[in-house]
N, C-alpha and C positions, 0 to 999 in steps of 0.2 A: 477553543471553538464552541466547547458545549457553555462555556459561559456567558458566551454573545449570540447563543438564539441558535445552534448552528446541530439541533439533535441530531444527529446523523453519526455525530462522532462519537454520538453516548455511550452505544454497545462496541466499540473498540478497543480492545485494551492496549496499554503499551504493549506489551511483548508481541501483540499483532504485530505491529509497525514494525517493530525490532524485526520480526520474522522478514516479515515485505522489503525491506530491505536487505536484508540478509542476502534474499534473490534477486537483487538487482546485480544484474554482471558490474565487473569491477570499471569495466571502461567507459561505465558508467558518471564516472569521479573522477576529479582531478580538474576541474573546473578553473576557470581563475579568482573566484568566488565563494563562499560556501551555497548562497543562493540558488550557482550556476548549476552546483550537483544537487540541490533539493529539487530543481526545476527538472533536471534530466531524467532522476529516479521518480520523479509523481507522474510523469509525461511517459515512461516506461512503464511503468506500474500499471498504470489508470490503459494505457492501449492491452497490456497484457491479460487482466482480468475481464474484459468484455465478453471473453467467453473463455468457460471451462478448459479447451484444448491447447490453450496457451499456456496456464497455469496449474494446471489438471495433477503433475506430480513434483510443485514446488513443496519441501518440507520445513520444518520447524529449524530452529538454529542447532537444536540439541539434535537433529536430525530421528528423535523415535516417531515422530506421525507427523503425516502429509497434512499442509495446512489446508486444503480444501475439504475433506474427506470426509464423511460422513460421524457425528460423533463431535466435532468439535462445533463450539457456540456462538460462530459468528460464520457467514458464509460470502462465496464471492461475488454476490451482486450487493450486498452492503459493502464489502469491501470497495467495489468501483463505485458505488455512490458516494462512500466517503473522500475517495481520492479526488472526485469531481467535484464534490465543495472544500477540499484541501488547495484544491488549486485556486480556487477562486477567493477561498477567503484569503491568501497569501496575497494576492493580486498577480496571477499570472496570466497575459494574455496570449 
């Protein structure tokens, strides 16, 4: 994304992703597609981060610090901006 003009994804790192998925429930998957589960988890994602009280004590995979919380270097309104040109650069309507 950052390659095609798309900054937003710039201060993202993998292991975000890694994390945000991490918290996507499991019934999330199992699509008949792999698309159909990236579609579900960015569409879950992207609703859940809108506001802090949704996502307020999802944590890290290694489970030592909450991914929102104060301290770490990316925060949850980038995080939803990213997901909202994640979905669009993907072509989801």
């Amino acid at each position: 994304m950052v390659e095609n003009g798309h900054d937003v994804a710039a201060p993202i790192p993998s292991y975000l992703i890694e994390c945000l998925v991490w918290n996507v429930p499991d019934a999330r998957f199992g699509g008949n597609e792999f698309r159909d589960d990236v579609r579900s988890a960015i569409a879950f994602l992207w609703k859940e981060t809108l506001s802090d009280g949704a996502c307020g004590d999802w944590g890290e995979i290694n489970d030592l610090k909450y991914l929102f919380w104060d301290g770490q270097p990316w925060s949850r309104d980038q995080v939803n901006k990213f997901l909202y040109a994640a979905w669009n650069y993907i072509g989801f309507k």
